[in-house]
C-alpha positions as semicolon CSV with decimal commas, in nm:
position;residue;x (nm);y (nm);z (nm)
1;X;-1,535;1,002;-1,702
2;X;-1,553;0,663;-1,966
3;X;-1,196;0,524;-2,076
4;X;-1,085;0,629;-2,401
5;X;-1,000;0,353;-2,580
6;X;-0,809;0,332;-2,940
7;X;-1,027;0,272;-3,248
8;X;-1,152;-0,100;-3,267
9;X;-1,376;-0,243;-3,551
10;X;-1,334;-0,589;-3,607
11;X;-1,607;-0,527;-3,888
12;X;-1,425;-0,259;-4,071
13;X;-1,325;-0,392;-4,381
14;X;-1,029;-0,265;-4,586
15;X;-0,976;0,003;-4,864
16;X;-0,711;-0,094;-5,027
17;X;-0,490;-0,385;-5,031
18;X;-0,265;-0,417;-4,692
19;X;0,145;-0,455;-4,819
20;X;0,241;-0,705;-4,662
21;X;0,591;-0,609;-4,648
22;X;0,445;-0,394;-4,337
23;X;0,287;-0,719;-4,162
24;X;0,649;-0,849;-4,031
25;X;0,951;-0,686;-3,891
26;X;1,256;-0,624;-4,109
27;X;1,470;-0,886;-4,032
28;X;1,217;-1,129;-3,934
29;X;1,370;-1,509;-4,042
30;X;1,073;-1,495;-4,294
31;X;1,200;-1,265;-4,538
32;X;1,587;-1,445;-4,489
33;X;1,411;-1,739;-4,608
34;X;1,256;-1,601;-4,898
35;X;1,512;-1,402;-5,031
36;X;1,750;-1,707;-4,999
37;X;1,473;-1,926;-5,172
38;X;1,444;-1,667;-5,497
39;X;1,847;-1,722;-5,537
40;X;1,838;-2,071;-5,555
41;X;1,772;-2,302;-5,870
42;X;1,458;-2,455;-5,886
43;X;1,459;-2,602;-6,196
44;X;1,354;-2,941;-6,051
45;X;1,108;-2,827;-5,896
46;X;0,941;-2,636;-6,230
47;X;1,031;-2,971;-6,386
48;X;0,728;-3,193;-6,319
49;X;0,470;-2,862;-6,468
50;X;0,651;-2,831;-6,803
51;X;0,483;-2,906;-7,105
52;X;0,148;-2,890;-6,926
53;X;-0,133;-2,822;-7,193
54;X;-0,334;-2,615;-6,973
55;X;-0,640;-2,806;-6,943
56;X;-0,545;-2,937;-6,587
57;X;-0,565;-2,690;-6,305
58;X;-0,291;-2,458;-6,197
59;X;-0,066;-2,601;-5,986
60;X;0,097;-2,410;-5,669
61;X;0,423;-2,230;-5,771
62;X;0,675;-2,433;-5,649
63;X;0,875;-2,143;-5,520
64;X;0,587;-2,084;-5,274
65;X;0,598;-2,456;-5,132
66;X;0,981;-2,456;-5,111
67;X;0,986;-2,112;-4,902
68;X;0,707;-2,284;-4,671
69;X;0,890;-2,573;-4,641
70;X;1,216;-2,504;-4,553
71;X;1,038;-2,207;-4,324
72;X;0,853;-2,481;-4,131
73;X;1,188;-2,691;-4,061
74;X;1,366;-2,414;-3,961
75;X;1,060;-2,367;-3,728
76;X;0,991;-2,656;-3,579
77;X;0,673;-2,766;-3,773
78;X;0,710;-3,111;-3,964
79;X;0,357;-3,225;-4,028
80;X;0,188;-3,135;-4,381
81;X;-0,139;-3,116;-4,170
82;X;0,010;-2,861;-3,922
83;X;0,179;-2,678;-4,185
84;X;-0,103;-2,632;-4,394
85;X;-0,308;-2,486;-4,045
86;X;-0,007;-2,234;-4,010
87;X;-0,090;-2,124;-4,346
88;X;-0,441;-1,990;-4,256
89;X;-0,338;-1,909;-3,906
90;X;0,020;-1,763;-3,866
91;X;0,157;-1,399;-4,001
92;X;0,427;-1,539;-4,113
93;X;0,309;-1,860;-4,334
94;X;0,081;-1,594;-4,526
95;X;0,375;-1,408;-4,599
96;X;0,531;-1,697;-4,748
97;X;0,251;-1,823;-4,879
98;X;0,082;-1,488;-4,999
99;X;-0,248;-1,557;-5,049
100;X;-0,175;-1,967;-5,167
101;X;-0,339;-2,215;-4,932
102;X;-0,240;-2,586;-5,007
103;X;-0,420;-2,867;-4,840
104;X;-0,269;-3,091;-4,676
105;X;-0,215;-3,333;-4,941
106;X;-0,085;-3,101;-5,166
107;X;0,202;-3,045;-4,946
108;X;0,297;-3,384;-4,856
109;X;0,290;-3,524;-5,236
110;X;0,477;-3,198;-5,305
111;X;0,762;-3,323;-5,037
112;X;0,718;-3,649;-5,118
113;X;0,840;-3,651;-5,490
114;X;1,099;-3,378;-5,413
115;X;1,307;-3,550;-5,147
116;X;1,609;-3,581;-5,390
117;X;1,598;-3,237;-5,532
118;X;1,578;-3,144;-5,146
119;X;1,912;-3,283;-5,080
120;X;2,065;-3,114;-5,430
121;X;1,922;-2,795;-5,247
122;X;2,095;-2,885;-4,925
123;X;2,420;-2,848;-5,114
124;X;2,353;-2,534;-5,308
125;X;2,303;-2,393;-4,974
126;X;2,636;-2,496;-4,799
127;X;2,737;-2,302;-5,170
128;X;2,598;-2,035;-5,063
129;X;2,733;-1,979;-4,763
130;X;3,075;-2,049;-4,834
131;X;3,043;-1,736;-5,102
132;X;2,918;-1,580;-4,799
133;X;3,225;-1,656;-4,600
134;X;3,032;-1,880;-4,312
135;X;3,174;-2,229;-4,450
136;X;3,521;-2,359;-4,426
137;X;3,608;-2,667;-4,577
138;X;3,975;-2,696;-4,432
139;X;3,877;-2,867;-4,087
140;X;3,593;-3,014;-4,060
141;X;3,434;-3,219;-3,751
142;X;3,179;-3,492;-3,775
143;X;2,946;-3,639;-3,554
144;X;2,664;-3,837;-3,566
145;X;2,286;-3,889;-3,334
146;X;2,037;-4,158;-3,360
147;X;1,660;-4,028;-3,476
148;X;1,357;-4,227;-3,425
149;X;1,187;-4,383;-3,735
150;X;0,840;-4,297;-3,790
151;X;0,759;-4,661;-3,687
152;X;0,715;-4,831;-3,361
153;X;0,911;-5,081;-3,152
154;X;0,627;-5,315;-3,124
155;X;0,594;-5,381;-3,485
156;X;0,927;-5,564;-3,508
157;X;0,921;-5,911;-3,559
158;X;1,177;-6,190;-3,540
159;X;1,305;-6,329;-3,871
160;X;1,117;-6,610;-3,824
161;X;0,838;-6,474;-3,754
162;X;0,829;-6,273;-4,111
163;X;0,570;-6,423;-4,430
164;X;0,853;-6,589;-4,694
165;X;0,849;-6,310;-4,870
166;X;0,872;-6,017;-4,610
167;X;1,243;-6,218;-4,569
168;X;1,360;-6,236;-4,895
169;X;1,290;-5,862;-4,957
170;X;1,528;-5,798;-4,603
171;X;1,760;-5,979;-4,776
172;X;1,735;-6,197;-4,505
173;X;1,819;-6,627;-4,539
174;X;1,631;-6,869;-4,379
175;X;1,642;-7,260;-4,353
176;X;1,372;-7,497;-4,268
177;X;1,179;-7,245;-4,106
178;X;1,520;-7,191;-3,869
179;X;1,693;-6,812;-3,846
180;X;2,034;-6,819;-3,947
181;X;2,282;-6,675;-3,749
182;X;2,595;-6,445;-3,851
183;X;2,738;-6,123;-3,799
184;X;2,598;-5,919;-4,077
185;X;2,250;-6,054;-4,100
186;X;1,908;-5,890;-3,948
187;X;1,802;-6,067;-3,696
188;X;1,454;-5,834;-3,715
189;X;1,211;-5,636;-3,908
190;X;0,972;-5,351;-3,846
191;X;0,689;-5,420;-4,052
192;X;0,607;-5,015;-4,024
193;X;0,918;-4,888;-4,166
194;X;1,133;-5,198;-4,275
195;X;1,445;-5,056;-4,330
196;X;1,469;-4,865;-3,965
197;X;1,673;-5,082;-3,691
198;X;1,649;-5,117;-3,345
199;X;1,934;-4,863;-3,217
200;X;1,997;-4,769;-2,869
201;X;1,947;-4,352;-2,785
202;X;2,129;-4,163;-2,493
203;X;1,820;-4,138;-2,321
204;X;1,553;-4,384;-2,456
205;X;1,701;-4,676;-2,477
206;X;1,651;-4,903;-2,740
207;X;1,438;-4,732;-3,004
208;X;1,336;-4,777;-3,401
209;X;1,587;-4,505;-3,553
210;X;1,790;-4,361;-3,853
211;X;2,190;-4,307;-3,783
212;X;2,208;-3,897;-3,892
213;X;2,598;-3,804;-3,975
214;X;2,698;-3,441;-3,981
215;X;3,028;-3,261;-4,151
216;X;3,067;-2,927;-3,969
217;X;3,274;-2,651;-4,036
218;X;3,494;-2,593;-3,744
219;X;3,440;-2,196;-3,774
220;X;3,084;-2,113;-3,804
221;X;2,911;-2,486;-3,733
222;X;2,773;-2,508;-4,065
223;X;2,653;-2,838;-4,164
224;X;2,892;-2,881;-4,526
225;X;2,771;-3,223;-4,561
226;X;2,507;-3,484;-4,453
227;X;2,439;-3,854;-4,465
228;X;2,183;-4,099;-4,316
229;X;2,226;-4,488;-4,205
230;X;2,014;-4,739;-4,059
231;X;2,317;-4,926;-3,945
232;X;2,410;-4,816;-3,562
233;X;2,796;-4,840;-3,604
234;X;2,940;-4,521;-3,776
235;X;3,240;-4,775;-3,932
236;X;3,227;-4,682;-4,297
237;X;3,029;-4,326;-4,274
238;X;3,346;-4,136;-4,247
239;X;3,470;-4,145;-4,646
240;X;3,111;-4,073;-4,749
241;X;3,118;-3,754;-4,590
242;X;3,389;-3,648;-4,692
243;X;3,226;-3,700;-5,069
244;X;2,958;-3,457;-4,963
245;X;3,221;-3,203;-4,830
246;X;3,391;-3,229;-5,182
247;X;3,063;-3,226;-5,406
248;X;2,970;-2,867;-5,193
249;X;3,366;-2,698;-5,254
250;X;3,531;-2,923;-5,492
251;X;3,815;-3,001;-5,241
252;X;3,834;-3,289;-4,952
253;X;3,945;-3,089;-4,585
254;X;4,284;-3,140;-4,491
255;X;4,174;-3,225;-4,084
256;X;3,853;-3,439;-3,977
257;X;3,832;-3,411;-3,625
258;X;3,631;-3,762;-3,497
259;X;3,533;-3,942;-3,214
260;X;3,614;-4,323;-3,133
261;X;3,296;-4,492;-3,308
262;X;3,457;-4,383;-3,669
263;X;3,751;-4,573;-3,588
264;X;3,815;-4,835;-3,808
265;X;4,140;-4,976;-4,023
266;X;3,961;-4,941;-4,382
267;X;3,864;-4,546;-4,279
268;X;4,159;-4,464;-4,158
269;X;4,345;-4,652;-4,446
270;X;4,104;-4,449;-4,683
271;X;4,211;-4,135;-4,521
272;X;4,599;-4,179;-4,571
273;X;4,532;-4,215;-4,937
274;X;4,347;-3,929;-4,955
275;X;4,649;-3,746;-4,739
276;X;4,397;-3,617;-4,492
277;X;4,521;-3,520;-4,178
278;X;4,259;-3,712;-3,924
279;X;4,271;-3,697;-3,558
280;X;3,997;-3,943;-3,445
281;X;4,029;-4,133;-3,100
282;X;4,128;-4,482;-3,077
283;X;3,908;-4,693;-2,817
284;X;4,087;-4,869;-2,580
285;X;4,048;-5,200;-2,746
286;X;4,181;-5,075;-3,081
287;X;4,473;-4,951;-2,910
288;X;4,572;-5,299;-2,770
289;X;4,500;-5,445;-3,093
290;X;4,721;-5,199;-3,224
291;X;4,996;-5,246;-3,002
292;X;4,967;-5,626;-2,988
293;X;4,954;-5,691;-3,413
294;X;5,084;-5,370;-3,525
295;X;5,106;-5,527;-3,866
296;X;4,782;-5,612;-3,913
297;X;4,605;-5,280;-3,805
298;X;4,904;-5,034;-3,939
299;X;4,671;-4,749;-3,982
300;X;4,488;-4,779;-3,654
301;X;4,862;-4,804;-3,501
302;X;4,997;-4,478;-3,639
303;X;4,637;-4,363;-3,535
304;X;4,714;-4,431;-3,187
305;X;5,074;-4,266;-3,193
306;X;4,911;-3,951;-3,346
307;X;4,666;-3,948;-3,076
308;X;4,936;-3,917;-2,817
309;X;5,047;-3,594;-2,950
310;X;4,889;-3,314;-2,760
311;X;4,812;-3,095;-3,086
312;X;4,570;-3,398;-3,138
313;X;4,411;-3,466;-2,836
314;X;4,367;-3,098;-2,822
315;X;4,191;-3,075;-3,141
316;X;3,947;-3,350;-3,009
317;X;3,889;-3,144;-2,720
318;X;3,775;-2,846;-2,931
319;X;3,550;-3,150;-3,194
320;X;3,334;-3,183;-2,878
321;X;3,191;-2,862;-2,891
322;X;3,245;-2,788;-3,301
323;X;3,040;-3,088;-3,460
324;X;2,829;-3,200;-3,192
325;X;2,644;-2,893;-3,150
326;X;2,454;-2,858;-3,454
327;X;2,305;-3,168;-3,379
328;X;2,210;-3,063;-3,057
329;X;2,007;-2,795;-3,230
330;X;1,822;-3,022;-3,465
331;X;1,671;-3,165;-3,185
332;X;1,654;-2,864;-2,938
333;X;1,561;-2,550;-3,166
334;X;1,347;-2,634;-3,443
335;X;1,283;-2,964;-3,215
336;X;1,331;-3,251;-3,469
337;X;1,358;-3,578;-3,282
338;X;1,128;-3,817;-3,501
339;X;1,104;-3,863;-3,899
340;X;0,761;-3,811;-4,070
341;X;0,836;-4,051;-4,358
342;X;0,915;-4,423;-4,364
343;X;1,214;-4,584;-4,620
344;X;1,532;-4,511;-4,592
345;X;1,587;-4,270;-4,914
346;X;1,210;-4,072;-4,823
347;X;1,431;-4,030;-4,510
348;X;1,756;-3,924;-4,645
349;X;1,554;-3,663;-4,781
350;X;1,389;-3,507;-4,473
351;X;1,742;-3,555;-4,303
352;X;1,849;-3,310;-4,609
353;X;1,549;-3,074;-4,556
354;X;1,658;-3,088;-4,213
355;X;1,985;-2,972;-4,229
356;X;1,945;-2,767;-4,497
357;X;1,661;-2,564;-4,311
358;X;1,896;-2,570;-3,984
359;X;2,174;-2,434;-4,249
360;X;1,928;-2,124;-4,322
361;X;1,852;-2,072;-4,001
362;X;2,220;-2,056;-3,898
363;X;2,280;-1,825;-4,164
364;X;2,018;-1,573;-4,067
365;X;2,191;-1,541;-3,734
366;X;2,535;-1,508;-3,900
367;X;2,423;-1,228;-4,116
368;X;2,285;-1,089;-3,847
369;X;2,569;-1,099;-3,648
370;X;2,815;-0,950;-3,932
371;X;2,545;-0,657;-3,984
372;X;2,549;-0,572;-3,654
373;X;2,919;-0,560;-3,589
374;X;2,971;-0,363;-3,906
């Protein structure tokens, strides 16, 4: 006797229109993202369409681009090429993008002249989820990982080896054809992405990259604020963060929990003014410097003593695992390890996208959680 199959007709066509609310699961990080999307205020985004006279053609509605967007960061897909693909090819892209499929180019110039009102987003998120109860701004911990430029190494060149004016727009002096040496001068370009520096990674060695520094709440490891360099050293990222924290809740955290590289006297000068309660660890250099010209590095001295205080060092202990996580995600779960753009603000832009999509993400599983418990 023949096998009974189930009815299969790849030729059958359809009757009436499918819902699509039936083509993904409830709960599926799809329908987080554009729920969360609708909420938020767009009003940049609209911006650049208003006062159109209607003889051009009808642009994309920005609402649709956003939800793909932020979707394909939280996702893992960075390229405008590969995200337009997933728009003809995945379930859940055609959810998001319901019907809409943007080339390529479309997508890219889309990101490309939104990167600030990205990072405007990135904060009405952290908003968000401190309304939600999943952000605390009293102690925060911060960390920061090197991210590889969308340039190569072999496209540096020496100083002298840059045209005349390749060095005056580094900002960079030269005399009779001679570099000149000095502690805060380049010593190199990259003629792909000119404002990336040679930094040296954990496990690649000496790479083109982007410094990426994360505020975390030291509850729920959500990123509260976000900031990128293209100087190695994390001396002088510290106070900037703590900006971010207070543009999101309108307050500055009473405890930053650090690590050694933030250690410097003008930080931890900056902090005392602010009364901020900081425990961030002293190298073992500082500390002799500290001991041995206590007047000149009075900050990084009562640093020290504070440090020696096991409330402190146990606090550090428990930074470890707070801050440095999340950025162990950005590279592990969506798997963000490069940046498609080149320039350091087109950067500080996907670095916002970034962490804003690794925010939603965060906040899926959260809700989640909290349903499930209840």
């Amino acid at each position: 006797m023949p096998t009974s199959y189930r009815e299969y007709d790849p030729n059958q066509g359809l009757l009436l229109p499918e819902d699509m609310g039936e083509w993904l699961p409830e709960g599926h990080l799809a329908w987080h993202v554009s729920e969360l999307v609708e909420g938020l205020d767009l009003t940049a985004f609209h911006a650049p369409y208003s006062g159109a006279d209607g003889r051009r053609n009808r642009p994309y509605d920005p609402r649709m681009l956003v939800k793909v967007l932020v979707y394909a960061y939280a996702t893992g897909t960075f390229s405008s090429g590969k995200i337009a693909r997933r728009l003809e090819e995945d379930l859940a892209y055609r959810v998001l993008g319901a019907g809409n499929f943007p080339a390529h180019r479309t997508i890219c110039a889309f990101r490309k002249r939104h990167w600030e009102d990205f990072g405007k987003l990135f904060v009405e998120v952290v908003r968000l989820a401190a309304r939600l109860g999943f952000a605390k701004f009293g102690k925060v911990g911060v960390d920061g990982t090197k991210v590889r430029a969308n340039a190569g190494k072999r496209k540096s060149k020496r100083v002298e080896k840059l045209s005349e004016e390749e060095a005056r727009e580094r900002n960079v002096k030269a005399e009779g054809g001679r570099r000149v040496r000095g502690p805060r001068r380049v010593q190199q370009g990259n003629t792909t992405d000119a404002d990336s520096r040679v930094m040296k990674t954990p496990q690649e060695g000496y790479r083109q990259c982007y410094n990426g520094q994360l505020a975390v709440d030291g509850e729920h490891q959500v990123i509260v604020a976000a900031e990128l360099v293209n100087n190695a050293s994390d001396h002088g990222v510290l106070p900037g963060l703590l900006e971010g924290v207070e543009e999101a809740c309108g307050c500055r955290p009473h405890e930053v929990l650090a690590d050694g590289g933030y250690c410097n006297e003008d930080d931890l000068r900056e902090l005392e003014r602010d009364g901020v309660e900081a425990c961030v660890n002293v190298p073992e250099d500082k500390r002799n410097s500290s001991r041995e010209r206590p007047e000149q590095f009075p900050a990084t001295a009562r640093m020290r003593e504070r440090m020696e205080t096991e409330a402190c060092r146990e606090a550090c202990r428990e930074r470890s695992w707070r801050s440095e996580a999340p950025n162990g995600w950005i590279k592990r779960v969506p798997g963000f390890r490069q940046f498609s753009v080149r320039g350091l603000e087109a950067a500080r832009g996907e670095w916002s996208l970034v962490c804003m999509a690794l925010n939603v993400r965060r906040l899926h599983g959260l809700r989640a959680s909290a349903a499930g418990a209840g």
